[in-house]
C-alpha positions in Angstrom: -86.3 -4.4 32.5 -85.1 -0.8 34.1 -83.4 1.3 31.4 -81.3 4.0 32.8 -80.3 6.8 30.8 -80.3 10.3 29.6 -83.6 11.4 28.7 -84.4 12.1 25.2 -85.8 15.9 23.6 -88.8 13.5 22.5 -89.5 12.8 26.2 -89.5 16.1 27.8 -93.3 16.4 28.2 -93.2 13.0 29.7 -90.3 14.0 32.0 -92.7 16.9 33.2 -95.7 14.5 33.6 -93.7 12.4 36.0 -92.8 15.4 38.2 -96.2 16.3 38.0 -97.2 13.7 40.3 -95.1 15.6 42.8 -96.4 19.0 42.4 -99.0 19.8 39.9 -97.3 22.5 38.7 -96.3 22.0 35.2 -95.2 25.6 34.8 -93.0 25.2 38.1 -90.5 22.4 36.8 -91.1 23.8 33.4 -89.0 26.9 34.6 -86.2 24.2 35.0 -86.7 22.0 32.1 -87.6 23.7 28.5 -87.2 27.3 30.1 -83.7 27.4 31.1 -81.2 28.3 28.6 -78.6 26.3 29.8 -80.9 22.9 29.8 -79.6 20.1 28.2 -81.0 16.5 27.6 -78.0 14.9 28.1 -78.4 16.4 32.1 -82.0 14.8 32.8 -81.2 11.1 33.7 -84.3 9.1 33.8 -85.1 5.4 34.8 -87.6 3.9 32.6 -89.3 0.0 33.3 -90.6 -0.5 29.5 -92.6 1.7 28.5 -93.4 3.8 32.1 -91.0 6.8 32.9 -90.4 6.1 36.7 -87.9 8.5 38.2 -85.6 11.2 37.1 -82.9 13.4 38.2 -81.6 16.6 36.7 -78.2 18.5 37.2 -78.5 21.8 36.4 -75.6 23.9 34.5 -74.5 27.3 36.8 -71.2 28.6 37.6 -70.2 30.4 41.2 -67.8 32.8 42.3 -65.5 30.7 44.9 -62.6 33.7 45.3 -63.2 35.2 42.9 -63.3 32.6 40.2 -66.1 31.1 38.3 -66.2 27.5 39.2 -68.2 25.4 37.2 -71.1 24.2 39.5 -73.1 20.9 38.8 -76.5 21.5 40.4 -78.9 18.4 41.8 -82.7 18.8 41.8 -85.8 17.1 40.2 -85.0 14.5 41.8 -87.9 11.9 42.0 -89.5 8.4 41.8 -93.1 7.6 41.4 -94.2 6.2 44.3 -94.9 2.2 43.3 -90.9 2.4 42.3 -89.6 3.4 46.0 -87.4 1.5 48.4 -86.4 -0.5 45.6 -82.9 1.3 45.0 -83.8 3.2 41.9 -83.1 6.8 43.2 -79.7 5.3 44.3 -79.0 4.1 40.8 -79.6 7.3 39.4 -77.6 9.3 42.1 -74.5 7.1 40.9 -75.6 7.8 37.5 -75.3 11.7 38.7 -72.2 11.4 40.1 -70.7 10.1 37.1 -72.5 12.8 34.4 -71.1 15.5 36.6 -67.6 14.0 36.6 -67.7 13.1 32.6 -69.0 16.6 32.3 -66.0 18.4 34.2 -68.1 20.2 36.7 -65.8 21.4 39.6 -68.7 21.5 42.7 -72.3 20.5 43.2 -75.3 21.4 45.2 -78.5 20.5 46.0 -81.3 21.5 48.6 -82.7 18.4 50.7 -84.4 17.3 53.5 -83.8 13.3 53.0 -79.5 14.0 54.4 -78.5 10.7 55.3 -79.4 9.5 51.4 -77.0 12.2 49.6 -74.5 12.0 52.4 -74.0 8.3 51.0 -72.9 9.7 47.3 -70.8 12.7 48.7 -72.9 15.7 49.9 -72.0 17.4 52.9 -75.0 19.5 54.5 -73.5 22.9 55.3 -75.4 25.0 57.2 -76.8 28.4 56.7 -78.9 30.8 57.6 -82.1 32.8 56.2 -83.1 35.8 57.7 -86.8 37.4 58.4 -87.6 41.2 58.4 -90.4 40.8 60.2 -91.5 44.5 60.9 -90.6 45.7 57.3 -93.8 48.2 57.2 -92.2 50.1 60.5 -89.4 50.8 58.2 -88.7 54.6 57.9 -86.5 55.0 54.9 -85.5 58.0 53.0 -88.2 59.8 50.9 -85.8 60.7 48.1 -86.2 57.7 45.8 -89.1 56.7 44.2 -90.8 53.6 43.4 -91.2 52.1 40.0 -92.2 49.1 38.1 -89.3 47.5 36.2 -89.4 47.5 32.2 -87.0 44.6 30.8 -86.1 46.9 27.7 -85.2 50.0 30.0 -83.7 48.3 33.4 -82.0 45.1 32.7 -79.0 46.5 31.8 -78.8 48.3 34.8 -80.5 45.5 37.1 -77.4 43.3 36.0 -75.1 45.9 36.5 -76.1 45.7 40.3 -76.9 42.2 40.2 -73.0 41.6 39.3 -71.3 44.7 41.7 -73.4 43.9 44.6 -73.9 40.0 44.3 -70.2 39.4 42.7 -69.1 40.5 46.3 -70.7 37.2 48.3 -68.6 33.7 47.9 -70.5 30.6 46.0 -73.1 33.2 44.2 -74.4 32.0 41.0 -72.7 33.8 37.6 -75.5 35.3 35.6 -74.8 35.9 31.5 -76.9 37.3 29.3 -79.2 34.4 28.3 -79.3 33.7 32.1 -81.5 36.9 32.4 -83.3 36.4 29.5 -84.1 33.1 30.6 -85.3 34.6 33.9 -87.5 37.1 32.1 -89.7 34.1 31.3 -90.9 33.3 34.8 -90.3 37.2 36.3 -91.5 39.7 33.2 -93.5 41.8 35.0 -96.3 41.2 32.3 -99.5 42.3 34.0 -102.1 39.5 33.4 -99.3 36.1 32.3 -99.1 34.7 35.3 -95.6 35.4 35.9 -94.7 33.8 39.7 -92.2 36.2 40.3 -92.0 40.4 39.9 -89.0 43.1 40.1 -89.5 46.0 41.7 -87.5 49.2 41.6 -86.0 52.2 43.5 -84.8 55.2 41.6 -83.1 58.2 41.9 -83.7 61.0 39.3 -84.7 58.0 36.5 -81.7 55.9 37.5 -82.1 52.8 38.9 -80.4 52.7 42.1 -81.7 49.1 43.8 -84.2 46.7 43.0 -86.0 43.4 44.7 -87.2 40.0 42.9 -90.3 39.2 45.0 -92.9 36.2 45.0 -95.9 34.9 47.4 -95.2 32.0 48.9 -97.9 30.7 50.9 -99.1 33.9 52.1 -96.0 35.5 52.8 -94.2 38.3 50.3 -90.5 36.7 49.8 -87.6 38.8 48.8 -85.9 36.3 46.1 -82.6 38.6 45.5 -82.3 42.0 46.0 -79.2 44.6 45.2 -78.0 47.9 45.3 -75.9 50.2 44.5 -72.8 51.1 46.4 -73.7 53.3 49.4 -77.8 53.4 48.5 -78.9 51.8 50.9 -82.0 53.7 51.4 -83.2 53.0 47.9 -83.2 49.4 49.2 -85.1 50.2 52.7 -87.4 51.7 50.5 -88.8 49.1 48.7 -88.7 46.8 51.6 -90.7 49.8 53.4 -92.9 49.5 50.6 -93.3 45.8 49.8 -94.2 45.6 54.0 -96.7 47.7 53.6 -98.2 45.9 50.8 -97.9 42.7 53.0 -100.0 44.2 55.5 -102.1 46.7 53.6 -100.8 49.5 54.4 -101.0 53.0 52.4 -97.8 52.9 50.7 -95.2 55.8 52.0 -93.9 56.1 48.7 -94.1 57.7 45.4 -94.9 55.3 42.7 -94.3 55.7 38.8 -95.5 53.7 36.5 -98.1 50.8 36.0 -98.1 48.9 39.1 -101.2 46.4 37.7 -98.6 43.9 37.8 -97.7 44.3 41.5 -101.1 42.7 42.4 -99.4 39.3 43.2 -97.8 41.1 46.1 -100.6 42.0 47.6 -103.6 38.4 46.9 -105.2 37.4 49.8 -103.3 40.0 52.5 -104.5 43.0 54.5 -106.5 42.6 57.6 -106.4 39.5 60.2 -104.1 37.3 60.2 -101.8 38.9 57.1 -98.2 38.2 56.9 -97.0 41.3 59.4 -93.7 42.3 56.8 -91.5 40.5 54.2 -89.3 37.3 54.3 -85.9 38.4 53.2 -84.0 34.9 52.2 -80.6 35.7 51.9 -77.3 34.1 52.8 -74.9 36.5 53.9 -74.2 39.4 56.3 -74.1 42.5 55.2 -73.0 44.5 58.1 -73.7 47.9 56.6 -77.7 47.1 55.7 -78.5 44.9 58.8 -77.1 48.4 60.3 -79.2 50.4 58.6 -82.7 48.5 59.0 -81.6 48.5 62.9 -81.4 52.5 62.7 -84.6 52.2 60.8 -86.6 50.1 62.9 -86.6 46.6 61.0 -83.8 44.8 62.8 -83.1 41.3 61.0 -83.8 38.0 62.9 -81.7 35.2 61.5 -82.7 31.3 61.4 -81.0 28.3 60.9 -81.0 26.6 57.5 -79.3 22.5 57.3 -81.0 21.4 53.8 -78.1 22.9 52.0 -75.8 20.1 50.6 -72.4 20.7 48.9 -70.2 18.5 46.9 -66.7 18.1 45.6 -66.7 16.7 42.0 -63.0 17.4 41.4 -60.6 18.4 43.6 -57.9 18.1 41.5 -59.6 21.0 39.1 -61.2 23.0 41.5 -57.1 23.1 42.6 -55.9 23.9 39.4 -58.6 27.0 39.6 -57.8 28.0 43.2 -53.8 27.8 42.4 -54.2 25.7 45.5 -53.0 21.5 46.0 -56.4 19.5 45.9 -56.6 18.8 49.6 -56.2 22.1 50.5 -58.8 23.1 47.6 -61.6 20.9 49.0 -60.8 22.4 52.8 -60.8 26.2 51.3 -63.8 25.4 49.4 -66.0 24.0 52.0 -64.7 26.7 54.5 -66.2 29.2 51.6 -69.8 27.2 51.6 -70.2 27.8 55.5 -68.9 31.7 55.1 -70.7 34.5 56.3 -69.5 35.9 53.0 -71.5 33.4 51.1 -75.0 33.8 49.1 -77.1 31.9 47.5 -80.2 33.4 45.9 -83.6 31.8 46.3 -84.0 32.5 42.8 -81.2 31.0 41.8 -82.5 27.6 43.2 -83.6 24.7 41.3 
């Protein structure tokens, strides 16, 4: 008979042997599961037939600014069934079971990421489309020599990383609220710790010892991704410069740039590039125009091409409270609120995904 319910703590490692079978990665979902400080049990539904765990869903706790308030955001991911269990409306039941967890649980908004359209467009998502943008001739980027490059030490930086992450960031429409254990949390999967296998790395521009922009990078299938990136208020050079820099990596190029510190831990950057056929630059993926640095790579040489991006699904949970927040009736709540999703003004991190 198929149980569904909230998993148990007992049944965690089983949780991650199921989406195993999906991508054998256990480190990947673990970043989502037992590594994320706001993870709760009670947010991992699971369908079980006796004794086989055969699908799963997980919302995932975040907040995000919508005008300046933050909304309490019920993220959708994880979401699968083994393959012997498809078709057979199990993923459905479970979806329903979702919608219900992230009404009981009072969260305002939800998002997920999604190819399959038509199936979440039956329990409420609305695809919004968005775009990602590629700097594809980062290495031609001449920025300004006066910063310097240096590798980013959690017990010096973070303080200041945040401080960026919040002026800079803060700014955008739907970004994702980061507190303290939030970065902590991150500091699992992107230390910086030269030989842990950390999938991510920060990277940092400074001026004089201060940090004054930084980048969250990652390879992804050959190809040097920019996860977030910030700065500080008119340093935009400090950020050319490490895209200068991280292009260069990408295509082995001698870096332009003075670097300080221990940069072992940048050798992720650079795996398997250089020569024919390497990625020519970096993949920004952001959300959001930002007038004043796409002017600024123009004038440098690295104009920014934009593509379109429709797997991007939003969700009102409750209008009525996302109302209350706004100081706006609900109808006019859920129109303000999805005009905010399709902004320009909006941002969504890749590293804020799940």
């Amino acid at each position: 008979m198929m149980e569904l319910r909230a998993a148990r703590r007992s049944e965690r490692d089983e949780v991650l042997d199921l989406l195993g079978l999906w991508y054998k990665d256990r480190e990947f979902f673990a970043r989502y599961n037992q590594n994320d400080p706001k993870f709760r049990d009670e947010l991992c539904l699971i369908a079980r037939d006796g004794d086989a765990l055969v699908a799963t869903v997980q919302i995932f706790d975040r907040a995000v600014q919508l005008d300046g308030q933050a909304t309490p955001m019920g993220g959708i991911g994880s979401v699968f069934t083994r393959e012997d269990y498809r078709h057979q409306g199990v993923a459905s039941a479970l979806m329903r079971m979702a919608v219900e967890t992230l009404e009981r649980e009072q969260f305002e908004v939800s998002l997920l990421f999604a190819e399959r359209l038509t199936f979440y467009n039956q329990f409420g998502w609305r695809e919004i489309g968005r775009k990602f943008s590629v700097l594809a001739n980062a290495s031609a980027l001449r920025a300004s020599g006066e910063y310097e490059i240096d590798v980013f030490d959690p017990a010096r930086d973070l303080d200041a990383i945040a401080s960026i992450h919040r002026d800079y960031t803060g700014r955008f429409n739907v970004s994702a609220v980061r507190d303290a254990a939030d970065w902590q949390g991150n500091l699992i999967f992107a230390g910086n710790q030269p030989g842990e296998g950390c999938a991510e790395y920060f990277i940092i521009a400074c001026s004089r010892s201060r940090p004054s922009a930084y980048a969250r990078v990652t390879r992804f299938y050959g190809v040097t991704m920019v996860m977030e990136y910030g700065y500080r208020g008119g340093m935009e050079d400090a950020l050319l410069t490490l895209f200068q820099h991280l292009g260069e990596a990408a295509t082995g190029a001698r870096c332009s740039h003075r670097l300080q510190g221990d940069h072992r831990g940048a050798a992720m950057l650079t795996e398997g590039t250089g020569g024919a056929g390497a990625p020519a630059g970096v993949l920004v993926t952001h959300t959001a125009h930002d007038k004043t640095l796409e002017s600024r790579l123009t004038a440098a040489g690295a104009p920014v091409a934009y593509h379109q991006d429709n797997n991007y699904m939003w969700r009102i949970v409750s209008a009525h409270k996302l109302g209350k927040r706004l100081g706006l009736p609900p109808d006019w709540a859920t129109a303000r609120a999805f005009e905010l999703f399709a902004s320009d003004n909006s941002l969504f991190w890749s590293a804020d995904r799940f």
